[in-house]
N, C-alpha and C positions, 0 to 999 in steps of 0.2 A: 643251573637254574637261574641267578644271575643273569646268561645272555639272552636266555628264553623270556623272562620278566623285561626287560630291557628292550629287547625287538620287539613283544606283544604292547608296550605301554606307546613305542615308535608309531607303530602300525595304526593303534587308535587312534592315535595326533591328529597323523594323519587324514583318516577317515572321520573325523572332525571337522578338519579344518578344509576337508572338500578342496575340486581343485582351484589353481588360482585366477581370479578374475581377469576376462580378454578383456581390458579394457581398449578400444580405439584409439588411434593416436591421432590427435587433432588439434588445432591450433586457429581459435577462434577468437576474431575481434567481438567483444562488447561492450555498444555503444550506452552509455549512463545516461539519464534525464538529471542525474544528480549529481555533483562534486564530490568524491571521495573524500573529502575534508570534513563532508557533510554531517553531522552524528545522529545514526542512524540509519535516513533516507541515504545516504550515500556508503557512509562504512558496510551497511549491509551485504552491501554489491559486494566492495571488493571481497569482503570474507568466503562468498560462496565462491571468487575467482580462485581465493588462496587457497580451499579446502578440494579442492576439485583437482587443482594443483598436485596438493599432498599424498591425498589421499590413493590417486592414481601412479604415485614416485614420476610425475611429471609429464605422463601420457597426455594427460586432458586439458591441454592449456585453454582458458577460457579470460581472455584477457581485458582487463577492466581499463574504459576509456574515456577521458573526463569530457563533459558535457562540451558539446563543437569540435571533438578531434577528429571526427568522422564524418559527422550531418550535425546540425542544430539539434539539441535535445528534444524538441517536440516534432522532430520530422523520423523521430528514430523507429518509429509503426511500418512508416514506408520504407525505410533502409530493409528493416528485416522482412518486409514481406515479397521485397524485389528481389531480395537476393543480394543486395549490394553492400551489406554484413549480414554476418552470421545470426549475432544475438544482440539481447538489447536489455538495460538494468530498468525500471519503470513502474508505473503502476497503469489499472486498466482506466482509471477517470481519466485521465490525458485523452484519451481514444473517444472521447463522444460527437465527437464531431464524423467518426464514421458510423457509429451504433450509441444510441444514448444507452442501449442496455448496456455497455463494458461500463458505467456509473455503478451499478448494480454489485459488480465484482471487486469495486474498491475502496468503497465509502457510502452507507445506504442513510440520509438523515433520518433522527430517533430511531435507529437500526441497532443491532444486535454487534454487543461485547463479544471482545475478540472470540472467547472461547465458544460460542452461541456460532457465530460468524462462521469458523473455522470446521465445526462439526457439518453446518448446513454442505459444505463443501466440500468435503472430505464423503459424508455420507448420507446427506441430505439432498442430492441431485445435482448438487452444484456445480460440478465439476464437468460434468456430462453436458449440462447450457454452456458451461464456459469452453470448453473443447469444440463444441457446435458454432459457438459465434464467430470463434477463431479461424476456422475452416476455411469458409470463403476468399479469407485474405492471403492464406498458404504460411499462414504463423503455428506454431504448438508454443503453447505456454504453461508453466507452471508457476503455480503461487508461490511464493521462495517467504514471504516475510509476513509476520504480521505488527502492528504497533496499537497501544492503547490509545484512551482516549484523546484527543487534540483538544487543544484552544480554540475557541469559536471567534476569537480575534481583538486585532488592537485595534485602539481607537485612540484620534487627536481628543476630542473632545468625548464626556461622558454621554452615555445613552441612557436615558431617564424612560423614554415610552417609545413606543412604534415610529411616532410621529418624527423622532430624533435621529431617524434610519434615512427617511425622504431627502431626492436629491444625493447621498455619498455619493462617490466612486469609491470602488470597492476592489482588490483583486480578491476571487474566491474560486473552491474550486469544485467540480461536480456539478453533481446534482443540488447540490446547499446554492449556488449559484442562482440555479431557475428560483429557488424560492425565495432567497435575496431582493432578483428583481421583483418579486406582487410587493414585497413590501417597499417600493421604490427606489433603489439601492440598482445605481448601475454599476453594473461588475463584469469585469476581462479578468482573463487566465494569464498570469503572468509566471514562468520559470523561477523559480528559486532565486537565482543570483539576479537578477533582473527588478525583485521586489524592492529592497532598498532603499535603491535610487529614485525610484518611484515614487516611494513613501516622502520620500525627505526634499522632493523637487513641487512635490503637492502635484504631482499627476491624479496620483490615488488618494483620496484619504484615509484610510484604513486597510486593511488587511487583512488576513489568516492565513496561517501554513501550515504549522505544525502544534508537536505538543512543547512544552516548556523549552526542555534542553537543548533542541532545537532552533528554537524561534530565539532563542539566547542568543547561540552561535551567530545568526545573520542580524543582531544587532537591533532590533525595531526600539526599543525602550528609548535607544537614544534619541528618536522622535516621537513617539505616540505612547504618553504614558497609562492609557488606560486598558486593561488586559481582561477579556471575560468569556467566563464558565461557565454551564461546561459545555464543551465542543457537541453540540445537537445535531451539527450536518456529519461528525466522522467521530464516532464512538468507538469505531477499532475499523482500521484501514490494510488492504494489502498491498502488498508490492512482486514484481512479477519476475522473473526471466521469461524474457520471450526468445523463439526459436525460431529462425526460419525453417517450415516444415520439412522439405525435401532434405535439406541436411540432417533434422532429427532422425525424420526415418531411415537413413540410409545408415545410424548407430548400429552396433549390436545391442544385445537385450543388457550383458553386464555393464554398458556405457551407459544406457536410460535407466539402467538401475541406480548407477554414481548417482545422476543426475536428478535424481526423485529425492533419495535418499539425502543429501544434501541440500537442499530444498526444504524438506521435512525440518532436519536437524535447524537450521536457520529461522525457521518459525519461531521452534522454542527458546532460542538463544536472544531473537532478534525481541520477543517479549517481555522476555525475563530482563532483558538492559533495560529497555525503557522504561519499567516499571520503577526499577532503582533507580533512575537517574533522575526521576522529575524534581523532588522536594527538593532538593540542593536548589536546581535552577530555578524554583519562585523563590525559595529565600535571596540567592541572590541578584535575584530580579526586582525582591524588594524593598534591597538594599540600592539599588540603584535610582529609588523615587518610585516604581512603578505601582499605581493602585490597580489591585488583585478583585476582580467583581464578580460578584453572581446573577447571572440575568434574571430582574422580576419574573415571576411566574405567567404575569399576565403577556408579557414578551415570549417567552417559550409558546405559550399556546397560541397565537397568533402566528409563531414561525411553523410549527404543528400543523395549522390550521391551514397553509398556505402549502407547505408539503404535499397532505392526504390532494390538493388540489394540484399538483404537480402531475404527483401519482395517475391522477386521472385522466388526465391530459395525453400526457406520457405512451400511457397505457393505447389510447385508441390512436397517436400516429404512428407507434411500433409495434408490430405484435413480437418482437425478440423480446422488447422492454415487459410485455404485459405475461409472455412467459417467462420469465426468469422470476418475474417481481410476482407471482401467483405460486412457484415452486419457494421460493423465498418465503412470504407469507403463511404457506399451510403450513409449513415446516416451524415457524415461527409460534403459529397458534399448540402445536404440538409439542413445542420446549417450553410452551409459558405453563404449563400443568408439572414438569417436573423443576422448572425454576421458585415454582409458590411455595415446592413445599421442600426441595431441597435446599435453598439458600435462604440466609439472611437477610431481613431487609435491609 
């Protein structure tokens, strides 16, 4: 009875645990837009390199490579759509310079909390535009990350009214950009490690990158002590792996399954960090001298106001822009009836 109870409890394991995953065996450069040193925007990457790693006992190498060891960080759309790497670590706002809708898939300003953001695109159509825009350039991409809200940036000097905006230079990034410029604020897109020096040479005079723990790391306090809240142009941002498509397609289904799946799990991981990690970094941001600001309300609605004017604009030189940001939108008006009366204010 013993060997009978013994083989039959085997037998289920087994037929449980179904058979085991073909994962392909593959061994892929990707290119970073961010320094692995980076917290966050760059740890993120390698994590998904490391688990993809693991998780496969070492089939799926997917190897993380720090910003310039391949292409320049912002040339890494073209690496992966030629074919002259595989993958690439990134978000989709770098890319408006071919489509201003990829703006749309990484940072929407007065746009919708990570989790708002996340559903739209998981099951609110989003993902269907974002696969669609992708296409033409011969990339597949998957959302791999998401992070909370950002700082809307440093400043040498305090920002009292609109008027105090006229004239900066500014690095910014997205869409929060175009609307930078109405309010007279000329702004270029600068790289991560590239801000700094910028900042501190008076290229720029201000900034925005990230959220706290972030903007800690690359140092800005030690020139621009005035810091202000809350980030309006990037409420919750993604971050991508991109694919060169022919090589995605030519996986099996158990390798795109790694690869989703992964992907997934890094979302909530990638969340849940940065949510615990901000307070520490304004405390000891201000503890370094930095003053912590909330932008006037009559500020936000003139940045608001210069936005829905973006939108509009936007809207009639793209139609990818006016479709995404219309599936975005309905979908938007349809979470705001279960957000009134499910959440706290």
């Amino acid at each position: 009875m013993k060997k009978v109870l013994a083989t039959t409890a085997f037998a289920a394991t087994v037929a449980l645990a179904g058979p085991a995953a073909a994962f392909d065996k593959i061994n892929w450069d990707m290119q970073s837009t961010y320094a692995s040193s980076l917290t966050q925007l760059g740890t993120l990457g390698k994590v998904i390199s490391e688990r993809l790693d693991k998780i496969s006992d070492g089939q799926v190498k997917v190897n993380f490579q720090e910003p310039g060891a391949i292409v320049p960080a912002l040339e890494a759309f073209d690496a992966v759509s030629s074919g002259a790497i595989q993958a690439a670590w990134s978000t989709p706002g770098y890319w408006t310079g071919k489509d201003t809708a990829f703006a749309l898939f990484a940072a929407v300003p007065f746009g919708p909390s990570a989790g708002e953001y996340y559903a739209w695109i998981k099951y609110g159509g989003g993902k269907e535009l974002y696969d669609e825009l992708y296409e033409p350039y011969g990339i597949k991409a998957l959302v791999c990350a998401v992070i909370a809200p950002e700082a809307s940036g440093w400043f040498k000097k305090e920002i009292n009214s609109v008027d105090d905006l006229k004239g900066l230079k500014m690095r910014f990034f997205g869409l929060g950009a175009k609307v930078m410029e109405k309010m007279g604020v000329s702004t270029q897109l600068l790289a991560g490690g590239d801000i700094f020096p910028a900042l501190e040479l008076g290229t720029i005079d201000a900034t925005e990158f990230s959220m706290p723990a972030i903007d800690q790391k690359l140092g800005f306090y030690q020139v621009a002590k005035h810091y202000y809240f809350p980030g309006w142009h990037q409420q919750s941002t993604f971050f991508e792996l991109m694919m060169n498509k022919a090589e995605w397609d030519g996986l099996g289904e158990d390798t795109k399954a790694l690869f989703e799946t992964v992907c997934e799990a890094n979302v909530a991981y990638g969340l849940a960090e940065g949510e615990a990690i901000q307070f520490k970094a304004l405390q000891d941001l201000k503890n370094e001298g930095v003053t912590i600001h909330k932008w006037d309300p009559a500020i936000l609605e003139a940045l608001n106001a210069a936005w829905l004017e973006v939108v509009d604009e936007e809207k009639g030189k793209n139609e990818n822009f006016a479709k995404v940001w219309d599936s975005l939108s309905k979908f938007r008006e349809g979470y705001a009836e279960w957000k009134a009366v499910g959440y706290l204010d």
